[in-house]
Every structure is written in structure tokens, then in C-alpha cells.
C-alpha positions in Angstrom: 4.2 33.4 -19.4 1.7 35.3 -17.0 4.1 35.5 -14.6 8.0 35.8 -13.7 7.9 33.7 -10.3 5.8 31.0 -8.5 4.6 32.0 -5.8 6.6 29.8 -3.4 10.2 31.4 -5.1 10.5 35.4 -4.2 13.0 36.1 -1.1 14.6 39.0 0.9 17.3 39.1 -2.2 14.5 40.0 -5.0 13.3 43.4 -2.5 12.7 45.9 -5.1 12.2 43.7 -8.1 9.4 44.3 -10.4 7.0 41.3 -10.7 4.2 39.6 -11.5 2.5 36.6 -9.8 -0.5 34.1 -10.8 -2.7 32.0 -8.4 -5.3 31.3 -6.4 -6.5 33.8 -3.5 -6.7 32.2 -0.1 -6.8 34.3 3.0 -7.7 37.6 3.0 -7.2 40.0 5.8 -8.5 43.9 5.9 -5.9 45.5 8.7 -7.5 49.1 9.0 -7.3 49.8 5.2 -4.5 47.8 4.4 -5.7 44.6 2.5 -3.4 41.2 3.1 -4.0 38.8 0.4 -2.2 34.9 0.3 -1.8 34.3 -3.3 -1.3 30.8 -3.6 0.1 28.4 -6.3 1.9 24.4 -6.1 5.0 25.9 -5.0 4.0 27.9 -1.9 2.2 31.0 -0.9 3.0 34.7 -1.2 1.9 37.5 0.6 0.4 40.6 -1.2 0.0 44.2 0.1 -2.6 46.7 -1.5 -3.0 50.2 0.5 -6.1 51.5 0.6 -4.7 54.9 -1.4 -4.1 53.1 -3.8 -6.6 52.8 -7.0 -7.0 48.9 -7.2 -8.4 48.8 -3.9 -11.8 48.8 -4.5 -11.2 46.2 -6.8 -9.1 43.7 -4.8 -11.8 44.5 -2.3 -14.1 42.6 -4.0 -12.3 39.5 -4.9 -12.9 36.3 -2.8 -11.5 33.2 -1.8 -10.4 30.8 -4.6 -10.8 33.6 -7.3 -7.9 33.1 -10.1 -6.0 36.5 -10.1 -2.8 37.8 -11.8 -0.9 41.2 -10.1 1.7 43.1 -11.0 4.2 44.8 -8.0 7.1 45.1 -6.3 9.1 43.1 -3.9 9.6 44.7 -0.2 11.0 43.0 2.6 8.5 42.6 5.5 9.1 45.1 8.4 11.1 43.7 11.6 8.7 41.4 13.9 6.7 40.6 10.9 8.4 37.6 9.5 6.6 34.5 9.1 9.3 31.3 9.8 6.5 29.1 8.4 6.3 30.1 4.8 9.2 30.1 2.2 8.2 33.5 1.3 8.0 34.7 4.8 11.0 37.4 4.4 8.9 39.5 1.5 5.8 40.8 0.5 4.9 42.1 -2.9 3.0 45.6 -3.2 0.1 45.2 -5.5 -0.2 47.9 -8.5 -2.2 46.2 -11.1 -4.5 43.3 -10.1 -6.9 41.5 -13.0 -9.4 38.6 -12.0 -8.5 35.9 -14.2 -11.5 33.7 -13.2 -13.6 34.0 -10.1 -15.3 31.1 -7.8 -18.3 30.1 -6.1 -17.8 29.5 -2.4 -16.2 26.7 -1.9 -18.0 23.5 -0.1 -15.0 23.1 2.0 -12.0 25.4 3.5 -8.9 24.5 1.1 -6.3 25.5 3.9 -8.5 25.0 6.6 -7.6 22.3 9.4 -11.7 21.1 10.2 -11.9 17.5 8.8 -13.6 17.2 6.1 -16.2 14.1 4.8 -14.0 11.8 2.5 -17.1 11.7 0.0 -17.4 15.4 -0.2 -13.6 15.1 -0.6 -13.8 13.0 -3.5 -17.0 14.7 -5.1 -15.2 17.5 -5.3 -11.3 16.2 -5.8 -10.1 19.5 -8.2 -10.4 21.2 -5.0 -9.2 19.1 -2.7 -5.9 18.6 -4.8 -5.5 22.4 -3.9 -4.6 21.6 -0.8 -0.9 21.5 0.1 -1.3 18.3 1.6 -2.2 16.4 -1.4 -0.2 18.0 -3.5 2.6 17.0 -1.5 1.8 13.5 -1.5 1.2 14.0 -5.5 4.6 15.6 -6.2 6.3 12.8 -3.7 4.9 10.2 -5.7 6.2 12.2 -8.9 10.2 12.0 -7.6 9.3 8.5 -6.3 8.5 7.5 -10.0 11.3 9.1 -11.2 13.9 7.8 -9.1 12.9 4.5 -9.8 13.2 5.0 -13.9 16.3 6.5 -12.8 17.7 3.8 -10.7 16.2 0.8 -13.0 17.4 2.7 -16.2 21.1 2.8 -14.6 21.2 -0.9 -14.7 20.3 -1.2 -17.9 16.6 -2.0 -17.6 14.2 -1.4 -20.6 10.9 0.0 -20.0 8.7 -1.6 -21.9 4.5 -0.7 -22.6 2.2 -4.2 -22.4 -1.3 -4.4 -23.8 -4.3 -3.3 -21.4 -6.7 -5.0 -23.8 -5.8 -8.6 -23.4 -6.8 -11.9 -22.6 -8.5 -13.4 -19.5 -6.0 -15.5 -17.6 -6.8 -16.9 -14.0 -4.6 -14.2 -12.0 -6.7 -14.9 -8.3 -9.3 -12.2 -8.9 -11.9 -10.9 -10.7 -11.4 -9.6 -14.6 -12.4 -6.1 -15.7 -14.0 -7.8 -19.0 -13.9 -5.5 -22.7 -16.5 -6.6 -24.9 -14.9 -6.0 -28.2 -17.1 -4.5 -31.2 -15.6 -6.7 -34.2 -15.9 -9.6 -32.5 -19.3 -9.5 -31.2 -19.8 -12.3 -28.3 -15.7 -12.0 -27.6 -14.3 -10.0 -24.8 -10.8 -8.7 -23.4 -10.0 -8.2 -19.9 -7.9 -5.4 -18.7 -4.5 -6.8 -17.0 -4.6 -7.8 -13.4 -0.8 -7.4 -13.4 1.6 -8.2 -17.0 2.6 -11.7 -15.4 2.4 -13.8 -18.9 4.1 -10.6 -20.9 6.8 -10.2 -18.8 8.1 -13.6 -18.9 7.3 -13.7 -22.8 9.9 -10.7 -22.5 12.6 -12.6 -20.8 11.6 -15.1 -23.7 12.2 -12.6 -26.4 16.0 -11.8 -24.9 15.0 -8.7 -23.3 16.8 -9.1 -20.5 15.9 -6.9 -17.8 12.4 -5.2 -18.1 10.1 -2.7 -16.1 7.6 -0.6 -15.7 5.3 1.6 -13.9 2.1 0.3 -14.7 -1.9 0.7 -14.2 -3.2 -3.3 -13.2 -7.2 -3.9 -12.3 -8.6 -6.2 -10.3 -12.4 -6.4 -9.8 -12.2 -7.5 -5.6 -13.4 -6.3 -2.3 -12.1 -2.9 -1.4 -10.6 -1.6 1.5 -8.2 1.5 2.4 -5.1 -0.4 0.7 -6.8 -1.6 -2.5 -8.6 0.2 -5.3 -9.9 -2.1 -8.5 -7.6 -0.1 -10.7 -3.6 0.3 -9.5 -0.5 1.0 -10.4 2.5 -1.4 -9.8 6.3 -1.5 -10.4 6.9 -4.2 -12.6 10.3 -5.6 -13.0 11.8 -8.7 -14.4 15.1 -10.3 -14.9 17.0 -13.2 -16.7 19.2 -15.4 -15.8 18.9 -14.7 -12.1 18.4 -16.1 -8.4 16.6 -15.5 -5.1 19.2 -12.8 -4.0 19.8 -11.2 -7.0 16.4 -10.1 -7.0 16.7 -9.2 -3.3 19.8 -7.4 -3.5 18.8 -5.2 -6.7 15.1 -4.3 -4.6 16.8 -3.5 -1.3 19.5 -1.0 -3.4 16.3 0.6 -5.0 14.5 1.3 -1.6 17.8 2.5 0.0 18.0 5.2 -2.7 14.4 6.3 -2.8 14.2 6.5 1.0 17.0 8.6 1.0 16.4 10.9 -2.5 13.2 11.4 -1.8 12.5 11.6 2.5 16.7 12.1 3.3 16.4 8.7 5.2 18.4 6.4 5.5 17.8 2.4 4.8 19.6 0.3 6.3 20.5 -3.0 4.6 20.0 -5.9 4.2 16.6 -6.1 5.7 15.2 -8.9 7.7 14.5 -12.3 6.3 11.9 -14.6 7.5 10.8 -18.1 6.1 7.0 -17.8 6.0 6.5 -20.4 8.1 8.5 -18.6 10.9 6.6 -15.4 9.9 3.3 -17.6 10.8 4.7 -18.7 13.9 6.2 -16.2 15.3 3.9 -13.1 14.2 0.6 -15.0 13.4 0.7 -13.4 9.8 2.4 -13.1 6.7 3.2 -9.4 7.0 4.8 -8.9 10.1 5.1 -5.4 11.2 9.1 -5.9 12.8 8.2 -2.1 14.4 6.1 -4.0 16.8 8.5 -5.3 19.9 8.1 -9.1 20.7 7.0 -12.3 19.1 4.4 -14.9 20.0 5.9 -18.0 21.7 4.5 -21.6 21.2 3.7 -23.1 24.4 2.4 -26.3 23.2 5.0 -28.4 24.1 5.0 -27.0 27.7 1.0 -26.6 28.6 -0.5 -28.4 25.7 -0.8 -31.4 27.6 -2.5 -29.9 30.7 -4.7 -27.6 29.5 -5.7 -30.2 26.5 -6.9 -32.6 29.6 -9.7 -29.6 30.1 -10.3 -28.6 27.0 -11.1 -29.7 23.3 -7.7 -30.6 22.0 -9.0 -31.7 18.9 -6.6 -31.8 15.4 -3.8 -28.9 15.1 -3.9 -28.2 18.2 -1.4 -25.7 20.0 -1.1 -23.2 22.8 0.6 -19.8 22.3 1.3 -17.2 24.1 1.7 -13.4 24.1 4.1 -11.6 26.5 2.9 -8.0 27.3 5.9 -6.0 29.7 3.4 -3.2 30.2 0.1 -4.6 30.6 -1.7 -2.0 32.8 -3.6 -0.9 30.2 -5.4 -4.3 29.9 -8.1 -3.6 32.6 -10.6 -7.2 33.7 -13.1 -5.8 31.1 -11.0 -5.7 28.1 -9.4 -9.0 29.1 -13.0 -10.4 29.1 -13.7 -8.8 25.9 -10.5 -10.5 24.1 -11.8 -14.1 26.1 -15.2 -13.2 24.5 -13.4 -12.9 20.7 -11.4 -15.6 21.3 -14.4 -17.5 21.5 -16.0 -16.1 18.7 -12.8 -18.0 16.5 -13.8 -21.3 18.4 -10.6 -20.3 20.4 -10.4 -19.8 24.6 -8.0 -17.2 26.1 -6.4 -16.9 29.5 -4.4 -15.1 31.5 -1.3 -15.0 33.9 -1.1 -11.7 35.6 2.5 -10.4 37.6 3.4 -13.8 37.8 0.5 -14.4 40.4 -2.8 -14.3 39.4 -4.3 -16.5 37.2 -7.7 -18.1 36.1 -5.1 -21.1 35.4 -3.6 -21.2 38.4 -5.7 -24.2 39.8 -6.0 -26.2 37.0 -1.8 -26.3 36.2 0.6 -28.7 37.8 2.4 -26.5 40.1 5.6 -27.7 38.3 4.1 -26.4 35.3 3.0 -23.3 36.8 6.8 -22.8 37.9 8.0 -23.0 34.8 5.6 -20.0 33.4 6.6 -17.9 35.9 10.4 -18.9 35.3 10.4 -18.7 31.5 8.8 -14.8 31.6 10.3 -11.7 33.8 7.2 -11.0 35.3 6.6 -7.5 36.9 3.9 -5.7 38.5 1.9 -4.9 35.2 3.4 -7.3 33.2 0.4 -10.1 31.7 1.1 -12.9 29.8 -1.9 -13.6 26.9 -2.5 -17.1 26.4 -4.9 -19.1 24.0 -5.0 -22.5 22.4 -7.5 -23.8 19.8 -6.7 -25.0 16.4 -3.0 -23.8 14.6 -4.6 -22.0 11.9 -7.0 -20.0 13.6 -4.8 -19.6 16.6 -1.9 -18.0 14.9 -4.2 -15.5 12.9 -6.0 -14.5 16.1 -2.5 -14.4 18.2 -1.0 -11.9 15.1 -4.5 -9.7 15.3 -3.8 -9.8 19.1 0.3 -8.7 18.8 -0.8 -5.4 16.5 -3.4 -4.2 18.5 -1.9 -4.0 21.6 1.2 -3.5 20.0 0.2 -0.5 17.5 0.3 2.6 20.2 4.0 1.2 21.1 5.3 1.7 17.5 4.2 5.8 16.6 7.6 6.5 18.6 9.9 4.2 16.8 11.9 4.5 13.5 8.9 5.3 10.6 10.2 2.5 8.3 10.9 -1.1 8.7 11.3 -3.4 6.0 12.0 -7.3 5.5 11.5 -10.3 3.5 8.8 -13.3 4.2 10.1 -16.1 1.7 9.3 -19.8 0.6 5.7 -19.5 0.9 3.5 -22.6 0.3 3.4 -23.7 -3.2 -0.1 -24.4 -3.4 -3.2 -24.7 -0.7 -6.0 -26.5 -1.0 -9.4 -25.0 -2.5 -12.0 -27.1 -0.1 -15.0 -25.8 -2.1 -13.7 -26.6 -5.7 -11.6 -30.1 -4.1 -8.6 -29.1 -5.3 -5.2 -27.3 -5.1 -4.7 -23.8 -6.0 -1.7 -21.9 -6.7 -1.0 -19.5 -3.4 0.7 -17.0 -5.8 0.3 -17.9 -9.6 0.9 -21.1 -11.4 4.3 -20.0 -13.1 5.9 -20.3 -9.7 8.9 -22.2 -9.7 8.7 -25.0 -6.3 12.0 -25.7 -4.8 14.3 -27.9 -6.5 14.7 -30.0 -2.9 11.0 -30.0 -2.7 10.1 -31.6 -6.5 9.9 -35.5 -4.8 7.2 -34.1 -2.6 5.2 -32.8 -5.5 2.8 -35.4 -7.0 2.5 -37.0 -3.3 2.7 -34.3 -0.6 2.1 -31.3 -2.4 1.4 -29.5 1.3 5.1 -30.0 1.7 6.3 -27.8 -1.3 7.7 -24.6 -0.8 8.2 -22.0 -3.9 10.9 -19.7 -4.5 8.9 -17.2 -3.8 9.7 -13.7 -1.4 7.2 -10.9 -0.5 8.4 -7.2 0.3 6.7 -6.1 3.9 6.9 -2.5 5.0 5.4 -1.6 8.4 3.2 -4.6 8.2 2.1 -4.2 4.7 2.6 -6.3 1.6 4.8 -4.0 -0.7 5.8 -6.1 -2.9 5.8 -9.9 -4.1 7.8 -11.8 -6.4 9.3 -15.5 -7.7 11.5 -17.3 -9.5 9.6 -18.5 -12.6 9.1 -22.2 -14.5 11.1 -21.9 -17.5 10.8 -25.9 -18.6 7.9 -27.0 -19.7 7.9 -30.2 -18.0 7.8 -29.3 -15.1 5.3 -26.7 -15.9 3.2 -30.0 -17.3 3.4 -31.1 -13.8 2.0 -27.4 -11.9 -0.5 -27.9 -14.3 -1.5 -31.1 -14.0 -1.5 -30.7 -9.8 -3.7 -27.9 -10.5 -6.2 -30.1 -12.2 -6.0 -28.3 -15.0 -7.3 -29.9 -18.3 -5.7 -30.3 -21.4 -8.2 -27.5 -23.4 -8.5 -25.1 -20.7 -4.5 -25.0 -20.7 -4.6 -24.2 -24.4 -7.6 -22.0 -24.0 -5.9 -20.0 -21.3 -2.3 -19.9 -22.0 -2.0 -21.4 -25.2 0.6 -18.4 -26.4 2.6 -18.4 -23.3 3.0 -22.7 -23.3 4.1 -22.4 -27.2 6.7 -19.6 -26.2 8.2 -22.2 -23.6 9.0 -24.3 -26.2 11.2 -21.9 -28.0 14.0 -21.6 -25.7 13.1 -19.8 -22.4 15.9 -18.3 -19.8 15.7 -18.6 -16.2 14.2 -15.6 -14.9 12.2 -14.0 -12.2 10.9 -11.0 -10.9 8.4 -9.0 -9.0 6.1 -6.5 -8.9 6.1 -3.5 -5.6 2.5 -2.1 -4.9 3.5 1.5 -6.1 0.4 3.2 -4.3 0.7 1.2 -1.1 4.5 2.2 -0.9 3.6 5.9 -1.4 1.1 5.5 1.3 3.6 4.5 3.6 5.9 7.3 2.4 3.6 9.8 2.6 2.1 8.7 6.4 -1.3 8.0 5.3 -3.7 5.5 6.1 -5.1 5.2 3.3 -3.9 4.5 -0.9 -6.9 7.1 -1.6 -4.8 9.7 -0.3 -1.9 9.0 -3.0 -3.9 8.6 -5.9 -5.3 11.6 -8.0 -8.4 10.3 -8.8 -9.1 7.3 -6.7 -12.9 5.2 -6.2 -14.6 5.2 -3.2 -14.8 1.6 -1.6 -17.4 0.6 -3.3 -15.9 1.2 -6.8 -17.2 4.2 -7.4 -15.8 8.0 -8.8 -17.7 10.2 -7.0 -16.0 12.8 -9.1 -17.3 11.6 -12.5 -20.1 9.3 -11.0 -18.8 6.2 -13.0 -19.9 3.6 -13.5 -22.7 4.6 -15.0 -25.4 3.4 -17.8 -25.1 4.0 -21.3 -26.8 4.3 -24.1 -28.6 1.4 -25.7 -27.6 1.9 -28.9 -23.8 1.8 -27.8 -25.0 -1.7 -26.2 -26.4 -2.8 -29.8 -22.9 -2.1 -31.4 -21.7 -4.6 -29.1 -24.2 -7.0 -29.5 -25.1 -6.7 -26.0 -27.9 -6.8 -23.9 -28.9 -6.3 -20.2 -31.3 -8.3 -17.8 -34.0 -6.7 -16.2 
């Protein structure tokens, strides 16, 4: 080795130690002949003394910032008053007596340590050097023990971790393939995974057992700060299982890598909500529970009234939105949030204190009496009400709740988990005029739903349950078909022809037939849980080498064209 330490290991004990360090110079500071150099590596920073008596002076002199440099010294402990609490090495510096440049460095386009923000494109143009920063690699190295605690955790209840094919088949997974054209089959393409779905349960098939792994999916979609078109998931699958097993195995995994990992603590068992209730009483499917306060349905109490003045029309409902602290909701903003309501063929009102209200007039004054009654009004406290259509009502109410919610929550515990379960089986697909599965179409329904199934399909609800964290979807799992008749029947509600099911998942359907446990599973958005570990808004922050939003590595500059002769191999050819 080039070295005997990191630079983030020397203390006060090692004073007088002979050494020699590697890393990157940061800052460098001249104090009246005495030169201060930060040599920096992934475990921390060291200080380094050269006096200008010495010989190497001149020649540390000249070095600059992010020049690669190796020295050879001695350990001292840094004089009374001159202690630096924030550093690990803080206690010692190391007197320079050889010093070799190693590699040297154009100036930088950014500071590495600096604290000015800095363009995410330049960021990601030049990734190698933003990865210097201790930031990152914090949120790399975190993301390392995460990994490994889960191997750890899964391998200690005897899961196998198991490698599936990136270069497979196209299978409808609700997105876009990533299509292969392959060489020896000219005209014939493989698509890269969107998740292992069909191998997994061919594994529970094959008497595996328990699967999982960490693996890379892609998905060719609309980007945004928590999706990128190629990510990496926890994959995990069991046989012979229910709903809670699967619950209580997920909830003892994210217990012990809160804790490993962050040193806090998880408490079990998290939340459960029906997804229905999750609609109704948080106006979406990933409720953050960090948020105080639900959204109440006042249909049954106004609906009546305020239909009488408004377009009722089908669906239609009235909720409302209790804020204890309202002062912050000024006239303007309230007629902004009228005007958006709007803008979702919605209306919004107001009751204000208890008093006020562009309602007031055109309620009952029994009705009136019962708002004021049902709600401890005080002097800022403003009740949000709007009615319009269920759909768009709920999804507009839950918007509303995290807005004016969001600022409430930086205060409050970091972490807040719980399930959303028995989702829809299907919805239906108005453009193509027919149903679609809502999560895949190997979702087991509930056995106390089947009558409803070739007649009120609407009515089915799967065995299905979704891991939220802080208002995010971190994970999302089932309870799989494992008879073929009533995998027929999915199929057949999903209008799916005879040929296109062979065509599709001909090898899956034949290794139904061959004896197929019960089984289930899920998958846990790896990046978006290390996101949320790591306090960052963004997945782009927790991968290495992430794509912009459109899709692109500004790093690499992929995609980009190639050669035509590589498109004659593959028999290909490309529009003007």
C-alpha cells in the first residue's frame, strides 16, 4: 500500500508515529510561512503542516486544489486552542517531510467542499467530482450498509439470492420496454426487465422457497425526481404464505435497517389502511401519516344544500379540510385555491373562525349550526371546503392536505411508515374499452370477492398491500394466482386473446400447470427508500451515476448514435 492510514483514522494516541497518507488536496492555507494543507480521502480529512525551513516547501507551494499527493511525516498533537471538534482528525496534525505529486488537476468547474449551490447539470457532467464530495459519498456508503443489511437480514431467514436474465422477453408490465434487438435473430428483440415478476414466481414454481434480490429493473416512462428509466429494486418472494406473513417479515427488515444503519428506532406494526379509506380520508394512495389530520366527507351533511346551487351531477360529494392554524391562508391565496379548484371542474369555499363565510347565506342556519358545532373553531382556524365529482375531489382535497400540511411536518419524527392494502383489482381503460390490471395480472382477487368477478368486476379487491414511507410508495406487493383456472378467468376479464396469452406468457401458463405453491411477494423501491434515508429530494442524489429527466447521462452523453455498420449487423435501419 501507499499509505499506512486513511486520512479520516490518525488520533491524539498515534502523536509521534511515523506515517504516510494518500489523497486529494483540498484547502490550502499560507499562515506567515507555515503552509496548512487538508489532505482528503472517503474516510475524512487530515491536516498537514510543512514549515517553510523545511526543503519541500517550495514544492508543496506549488501544488493546488484536487492535486493527488502522497507525504510522508509525523503525527503531533495540535497545540491547545487549536482543536477542531468538527473533524475526526481534529486532535493531530501530521508534519510533512517528503511530499510527491501523484497526479495533478485542472481547476475544478466547481468547489468540491464548498457550500455555493451548484447547477444539477454541471453536477452530473462532471459526476467523478461531485462524488468527491462528503455528501454523496455519504449517501453512497449508506446505501452500501443498507444493501448489506438487507442480504444480511434476508440471508438469516434462509432466503436464496438468486440472478434473473436482463435479456428477456417483452411482457405487458404497465410501462414502456427497453427493447434489445438481438444479432442472431435478426427482426427479434429482448426487452430488458421492468421488474423479475414472471421469474420470481417460476422460482416459487421450481421449490425455491424464499427468493431475493437486489436488482437493476428499466422502465422506459416519464421521469421525475423519484423515477429514473433504469432502477434498482428489492425483490423478494415467498411460498406458502399469507398477507401478514409478508407484512410481518418487511416490517422486521425496516426495523433493523433503521436502526443498523441511522440508530433509529421503528416502531411496529405500522399503520394499516384499506385503500379505499386511504382515498377517503387522505385523497391519495400514499398518505404521508406525518401530516396531522384527515379530510372529512361532508356529503351527507351539506350535499343536499349546496347541490340545490350547484351542479351535483354523478359522484358527487362534499369534503372538507380542517386547518387549526389558518393565519397563513391570507383572501388572495384562498382565491388562488377557489381559482384551481376550478381549474379540476371543482368549486371551493370557505368557513372562517366559525363566522365568516361566503356560505353563510346560502346554508340553512340549522345546517350552518351544525358546521360550527362539528369543528373547534378559533380565531385563525378555517375550514376548506369543496364538492365536485368523488374522483377529482379526493385527488384535489389530498394535493390540498400536503401543501398546507408540508411546513407542519419538518419538526416531527423523520420516518413514518404504513400499509395501504386491498387495492382495486382492475380499472377500467376508457380509451382501449376495457379493464386493466391496476397492479399486474397475476394478482390474486379476494376469495370473498370471486362472485363479483365476471359481473361487477369494479367491486373486486386484490390481496394486494403497498409500503408508504413519508408519503412515498416504497414498496408494493401481492398474493399471486397459483391455479390456472382462475388465472383463465383474469385473463379472460382482461380481454385477452387466446394467442396473445401464449405469445406473451406462454412459459409462465405451462409452468402453472406443473404444480405451483401459493406464494407472494414484493418488491421495495431500493433508490426511493435510500432517498428517504438519506433526506434528499431527489433518487438522483442516491444513485452513482443517474440520467437527467429526460433520460439522459450527461456524464457519458448517452444515448447516442452509432455506427451504421453496427445497425447492418442487426439488420436494422433508421427513418429519416
Amino acid at each position: 500500500m501507499l499509505r499506512t492510514h486513511s486520512c479520516g483514522e490518525l488520533r491524539k494516541e498515534d502523536a509521534g508515529k511515523e506515517v504516510q497518507l494518500t489523497g486529494w488536496v483540498g484547502r490550502l492555507r499560507d499562515h506567515g510561512g507555515i503552509l496548512f494543507i487538508d489532505l482528503r480521502d472517503r474516510w475524512g480529512i487530515t491536516q498537514l503542516v510543512v514549515d517553510s525551513k523545511e526543503e519541500i516547501y517550495n514544492r508543496a507551494s506549488r501544488i493546488r486544489p484536487e492535486y493527488v499527493i502522497k507525504v510522508e511525516g509525523v503525527v503531533k498533537e495540535r497545540p491547545e486552542g487549536l482543536v477542531n471538534p468538527r473533524i475526526s482528525t481534529g486532535e493531530i496534525e501530521v508534519v510533512v517531510e517528503e511530499l510527491a505529486v501523484l497526479s495533478s488537476s485542472e481547476l475544478p468547474p466547481f468547489e468540491i467542499e464548498g457550500n455555493q449551490e451548484v447547477d444539477e447539470s454541471i453536477r452530473l457532467r462532471y459526476r467523478y467530482l461531485d462524488l468527491r464530495r462528503s455528501k454523496m459519498q455519504k449517501n453512497l456508503i449508506l446505501r452500501h450498509q443498507v444493501a448489506q443489511l438487507i442480504r444480511r437480514f434476508l440471508s438469516q431467514r434462509e432466503f436464496l439470492e438468486i440472478e434473473t436474465p436482463f435479456l428477456t422477453k417483452s411482457t405487458p408490465e404497465g410501462a414502456r420496454d427497453f427493447l434489445v434487438p438481438s444479432r442472431l435473430s435478426p427482426g427479434h428483440f429482448y426487452a430488458l426487465p421492468q421488474s423479475p415478476q414472471l421469474f420470481k414466481q417460476i422460482l416459487m414454481i421450481s421449490g425455491m422457497d424464499r427468493y431475493f434480490q437486489i436488482v437493476k429493473c428499466f422502465r422506459d416512462e416519464d421521469l421525475r425526481a423519484d423515477r429514473q428509466p433504469e432502477f434498482t429494486q428489492v425483490d423478494i418472494e415467498m411460498s406458502f404464505i399469507e398477507v401478514e406473513d409478508i407484512i410481518q417479515l418487511i416490517e422486521g427488515m425496516m426495523v433493523y435497517i433503521f436502526q443498523e444503519s441511522l440508530g433509529v428506532a421503528i416502531e411496529p406494526p405500522f399503520p394499516r389502511l384499506s385503500y379505499d379509506e386511504a382515498m377517503e380520508k387522505y385523497g391519495t394512495d400514499k398518505p404521508d401519516l406525518r401530516i396531522p389530520g384527515e379530510i372529512d366527507d361532508l356529503t351527507e351533511l351539506l350535499g343536499g344544500e349546496i347541490a340545490s346551487f350547484s351542479r351535483g351531477g354523478n359522484n358527487f360529494a362534499v369534503k372538507g379540510l380542517f386547518v387549526p392554524r389558518g393565519e397563513g391562508l391570507s383572501r388572495k391565496k384562498l382565491d388562488v385555491l377557489s381559482q384551481r379548484a376550478k381549474e379540476s371542474s371543482l368549486s371551493l369555499s370557505w368557513v372562517k373562525g366559525g363566522g365568516s363565510s361566503p356560505l353563510k347565506n346560502k346554508l340553512s342556519e340549522e345546517t350552518w349550526q351544525r358546521i360550527v358545532n362539528k369543528y373547534p373553531f378559533g380565531e385563525n382556524a378555517l375550514l376548506l371546503l369543496a364538492w365536485g365529482e368523488r374522483s377529482n375531489l379526493l385527488s384535489f382535497m389530498g394535493s390540498l392536505r400536503f401543501e398546507l400540511g408540508e411546513e407542519g411536518i419538518k419538526d416531527k419524527k423523520p420516518f413514518q411508515f404504513c400499509w395501504v392494502t386491498d387495492f382495486p383489482l382492475v380499472e377500467w381503460n376508457e380509451e382501449e374499452n376495457r379493464w386493466d390490471s391496476v397492479h399486474h395480472p397475476f394478482t390474486s382477487p379476494r376469495e370473498e370477492d370471486l362472485d363479483f368477478l365476471d359481473s361487477h368486476p369494479e367491486k373486486v379487491k386484490s390481496k394486494t398491500y403497498d409500503l408508504v414511507l413519508n408519503g412515498y410508495e416504497v414498496g408494493s406487493g401481492s398474493i399471486r394466482i397459483h391455479r390456472m383456472d382462475l388465472q383463465r378467468r383474469i385473463f379472460n376479464l382482461l380481454n385477452l386473446k387466446e394467442e396473445e396469452i401464449e405469445q406473451k406468457f406462454g412459459f409462465f401458463i405451462e409452468a402453472l400447470q406443473y404444480g405451483c405453491p401459493p406464494h407472494g411477494g414484493i418488491a421495495l423501491g431500493f433508490d426511493r427508500l435510500m432517498m428517504l434515508m438519506s433526506g434528499e429530494d431527489s433518487i438522483r442524489e442516491v444513485i452513482a451515476f443517474p440520467k437527467t429527466q429526460k433520460g439522459v447521462c450527461l456524464l457519458t452523453g448517452a444515448p447516442a448514435p452509432v455506427e451504421k455498420e453496427q445497425l447492418r449487423i442487426l439488420g436494422l435501419s433508421l427513418r429519416k
